[in-house]
C-alpha positions as CSV (number, residue, x, y, z in Angstrom):
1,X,73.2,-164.2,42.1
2,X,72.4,-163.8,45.9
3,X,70.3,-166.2,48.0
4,X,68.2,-163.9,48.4
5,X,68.0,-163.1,44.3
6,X,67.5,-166.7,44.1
7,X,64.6,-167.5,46.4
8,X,62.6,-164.0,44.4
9,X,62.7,-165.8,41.6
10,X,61.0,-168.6,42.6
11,X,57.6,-169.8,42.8
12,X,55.5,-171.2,45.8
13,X,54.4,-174.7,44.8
14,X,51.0,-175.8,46.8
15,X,52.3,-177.9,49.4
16,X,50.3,-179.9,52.0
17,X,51.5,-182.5,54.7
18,X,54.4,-182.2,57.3
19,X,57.2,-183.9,54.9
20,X,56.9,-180.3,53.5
21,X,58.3,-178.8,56.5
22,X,61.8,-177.3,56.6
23,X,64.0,-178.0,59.6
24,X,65.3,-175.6,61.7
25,X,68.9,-176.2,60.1
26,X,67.4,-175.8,56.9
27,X,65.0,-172.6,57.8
28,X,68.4,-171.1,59.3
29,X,70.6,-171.3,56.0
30,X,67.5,-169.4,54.1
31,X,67.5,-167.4,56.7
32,X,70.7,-166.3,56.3
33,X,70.2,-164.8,52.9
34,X,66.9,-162.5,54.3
35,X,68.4,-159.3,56.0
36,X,66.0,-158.5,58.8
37,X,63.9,-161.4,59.0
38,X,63.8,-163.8,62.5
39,X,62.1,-166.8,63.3
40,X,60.5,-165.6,66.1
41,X,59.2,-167.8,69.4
42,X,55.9,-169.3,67.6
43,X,58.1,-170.2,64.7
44,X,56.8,-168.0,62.4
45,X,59.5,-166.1,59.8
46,X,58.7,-162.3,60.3
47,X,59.7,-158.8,59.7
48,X,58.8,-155.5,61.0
49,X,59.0,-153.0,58.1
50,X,58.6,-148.9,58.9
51,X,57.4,-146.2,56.8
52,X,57.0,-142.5,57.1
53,X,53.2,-142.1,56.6
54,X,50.1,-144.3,56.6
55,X,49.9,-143.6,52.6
56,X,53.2,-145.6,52.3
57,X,52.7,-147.6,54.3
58,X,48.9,-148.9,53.1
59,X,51.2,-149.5,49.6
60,X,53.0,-151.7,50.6
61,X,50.4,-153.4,52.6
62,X,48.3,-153.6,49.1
63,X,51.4,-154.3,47.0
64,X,52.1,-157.6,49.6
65,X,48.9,-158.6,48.9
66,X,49.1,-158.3,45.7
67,X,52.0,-160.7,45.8
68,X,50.2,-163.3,48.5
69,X,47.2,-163.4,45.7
70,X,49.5,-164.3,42.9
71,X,51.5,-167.0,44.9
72,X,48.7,-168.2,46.3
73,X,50.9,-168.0,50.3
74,X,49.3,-165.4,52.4
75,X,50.8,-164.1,55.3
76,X,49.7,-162.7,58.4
77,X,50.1,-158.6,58.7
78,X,49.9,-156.5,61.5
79,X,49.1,-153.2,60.4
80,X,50.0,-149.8,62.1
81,X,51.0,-146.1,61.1
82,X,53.9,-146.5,59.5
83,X,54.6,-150.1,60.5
84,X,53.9,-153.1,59.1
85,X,54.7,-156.7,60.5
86,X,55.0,-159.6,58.0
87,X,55.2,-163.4,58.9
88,X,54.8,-166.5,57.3
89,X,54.1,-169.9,57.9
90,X,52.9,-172.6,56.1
91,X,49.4,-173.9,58.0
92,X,48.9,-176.9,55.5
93,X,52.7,-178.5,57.0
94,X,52.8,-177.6,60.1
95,X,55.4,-175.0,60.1
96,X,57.7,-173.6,57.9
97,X,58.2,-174.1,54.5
98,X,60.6,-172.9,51.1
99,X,57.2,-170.9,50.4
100,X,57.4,-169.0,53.6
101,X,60.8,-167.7,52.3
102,X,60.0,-167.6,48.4
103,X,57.7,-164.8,49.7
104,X,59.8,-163.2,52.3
105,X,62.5,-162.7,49.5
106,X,60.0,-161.2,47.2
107,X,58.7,-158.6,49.8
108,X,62.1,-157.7,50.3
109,X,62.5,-157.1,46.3
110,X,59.1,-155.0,46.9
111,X,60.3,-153.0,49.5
112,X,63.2,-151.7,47.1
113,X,61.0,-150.1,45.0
């Protein structure tokens, strides 16, 4: 099974306090197994996903939330015709956390469909 098979089928745990954070060596291996994704310079773990009409892409943008409701880990979307940006952090650490990745993996199982 992949990394990225891996990290889909878990589950985000609730997590609160900075010893929950990931370091950047650690946030760059689960990286690794995330085509597409990037820390980017806030340190945030995004993606920029593109679609060929606003009806696609509002289904994915209600089949994410779907997913951030049954998690419980929201992300933050930007939300455009036919583009959506993803990314994660986890507010109640600090930064990043397994979570933030969890999720990422299972968008990236959504966006398959």
């Amino acid at each position: 099974m992949s990394g990225q098979q891996d990290l889909a089928g878990e589950h985000c745990r609730p997590l609160r306090g900075s010893e929950h954070a990931i370091d950047p060596t650690q946030a760059a291996a689960l990286l690794s197994s995330l085509l597409g994704w990037q820390i980017d310079e806030t340190g945030c773990l995004q993606k920029a996903f593109g679609f060929s009409s606003y009806t696609a892409t509002m289904l994915f943008v209600n089949m994410v939330a779907g997913l951030a409701e049954r998690e419980n880990h929201h992300p933050d979307l930007e939300v455009g015709y036919g583009r959506v940006i993803v990314r994660y952090s986890t507010h109640d650490v600090g930064g990043l956390s397994r979570n933030d990745f969890v999720c990422a993996a299972k968008i990236e199982a959504l966006a398959r469909i």
